[in-house]
Every structure is written in C-alpha cells, then in structure tokens.
N, C-alpha and C positions, 0 to 999 in steps of 0.2 A: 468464459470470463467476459461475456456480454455488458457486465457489469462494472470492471472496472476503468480507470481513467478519471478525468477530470469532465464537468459537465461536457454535453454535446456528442458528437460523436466520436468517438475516440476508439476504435475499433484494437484488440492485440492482438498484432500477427507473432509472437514470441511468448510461450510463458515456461521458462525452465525452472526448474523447484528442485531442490535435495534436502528435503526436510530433516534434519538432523545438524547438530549442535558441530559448526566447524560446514557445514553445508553451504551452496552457495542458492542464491535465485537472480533470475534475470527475464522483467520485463520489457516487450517493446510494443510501444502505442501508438496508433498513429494522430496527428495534431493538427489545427488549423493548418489547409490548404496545403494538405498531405506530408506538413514534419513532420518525424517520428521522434518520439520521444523513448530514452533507453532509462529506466531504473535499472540496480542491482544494488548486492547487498550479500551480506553471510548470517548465517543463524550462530547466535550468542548461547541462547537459552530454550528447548524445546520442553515443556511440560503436555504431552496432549490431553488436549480437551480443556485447559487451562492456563497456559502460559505460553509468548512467542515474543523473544525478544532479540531485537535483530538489525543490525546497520541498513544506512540508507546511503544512497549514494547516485548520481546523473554521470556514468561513465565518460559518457562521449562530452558533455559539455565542463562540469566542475567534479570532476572527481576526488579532485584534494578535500572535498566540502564535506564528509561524512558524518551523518546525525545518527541517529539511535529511534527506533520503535519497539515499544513494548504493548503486549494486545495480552489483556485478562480476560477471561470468559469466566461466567459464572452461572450454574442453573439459574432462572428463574419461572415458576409457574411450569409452562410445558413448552416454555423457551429459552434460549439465553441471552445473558446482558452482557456486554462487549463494552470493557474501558479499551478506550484504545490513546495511548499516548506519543506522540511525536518531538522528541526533544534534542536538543545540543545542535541547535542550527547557526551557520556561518552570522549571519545576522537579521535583524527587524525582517528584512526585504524576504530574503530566504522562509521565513516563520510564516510571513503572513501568506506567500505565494503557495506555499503548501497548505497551509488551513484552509483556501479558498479550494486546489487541486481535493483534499478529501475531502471536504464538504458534498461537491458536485459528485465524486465517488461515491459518498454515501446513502445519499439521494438516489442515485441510481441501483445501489442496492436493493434498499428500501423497493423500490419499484420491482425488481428483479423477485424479492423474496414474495411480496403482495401475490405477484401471478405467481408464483407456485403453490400460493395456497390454496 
C-alpha cells in the first residue's frame, strides 16, 4: 500500500482488512515528523467488484466523529471507473481536511497504477 495516505510521504506500517459486511479495517500511517495517523472503520455493505460502503473513523484522536464511505466501480473500456463518495462529516473543517487527505491519496495512486503499467 505504497500508495496510500495523504500527499508526501506517508509510509503504512498497519493495514488490517476483514472484508465482509459487519468486518472491521484498521489503518496506520505515518505523518509529518514521524505522527502516526490511525484510520478505522466496519464494512456496511460489500458487493465485489462493485460496491464498498463503510464507516470512517480517527480512533486515537475523534472517534466520536464517524462519517460514511461508499466506492462504486464500474467496467469501463478495459478499465474501471471508481465513484468514490465521502460523506456525513462532523463539520466544514472535517470535509474539507479529508478532501485535501484523498486528493494527495489519489494522486498518488494514479502514479502507483501508471508504473504498473
């Protein structure tokens, strides 16, 4: 998972996953000048290969704050197109700090998927 985090170097030393509906996940990433950052969360809804929709949650810091993620995948051509939605955040501050965190995520995606092609 080289790829994910917020731009920069954001290395995860933690990626636990139980992909199934009632399952849990738990990332940890490391941050500016070596904090780590803790995501986790439970799977709502697993369709594979087209549906993942699943709480979101900063254990160690706001855990009260839990938002919701849902990710659509769709064939397209001889790839797939990824909606991916992030919603029901504490407030403004919380929305926009995440939109910036998967921005620089996705980006480095993008780069991640480039070299494997």
């Amino acid at each position: 998972m080289g790829w994910f985090g917020p731009a920069g170097p954001q290395a995860v030393s933690v990626a636990e996953v139980d992909l199934r509906v009632g399952g849990r996940f738990r990332f940890v990433f490391g941050g500016p000048q070596g904090n780590e950052h803790e995501a986790a969360g439970v799977y709502k809804e697993v369709v594979p290969n087209r549906k993942l929709v699943f709480t979101w949650c900063w254990p160690r810091t706001t855990p009260e704050r839990v938002s919701q993620i849902i990710i659509l995948l769709r064939a397209e051509g001889s790839g797939t197109d990824m909606e991916f939605r992030h919603e029901q955040f504490f407030d403004e501050a919380a929305r926009d700090g995440h939109k910036r965190g998967w921005s620089g995520t996705f980006d480095k995606l993008e780069l991640f998927l480039k070299a494997k092609s």
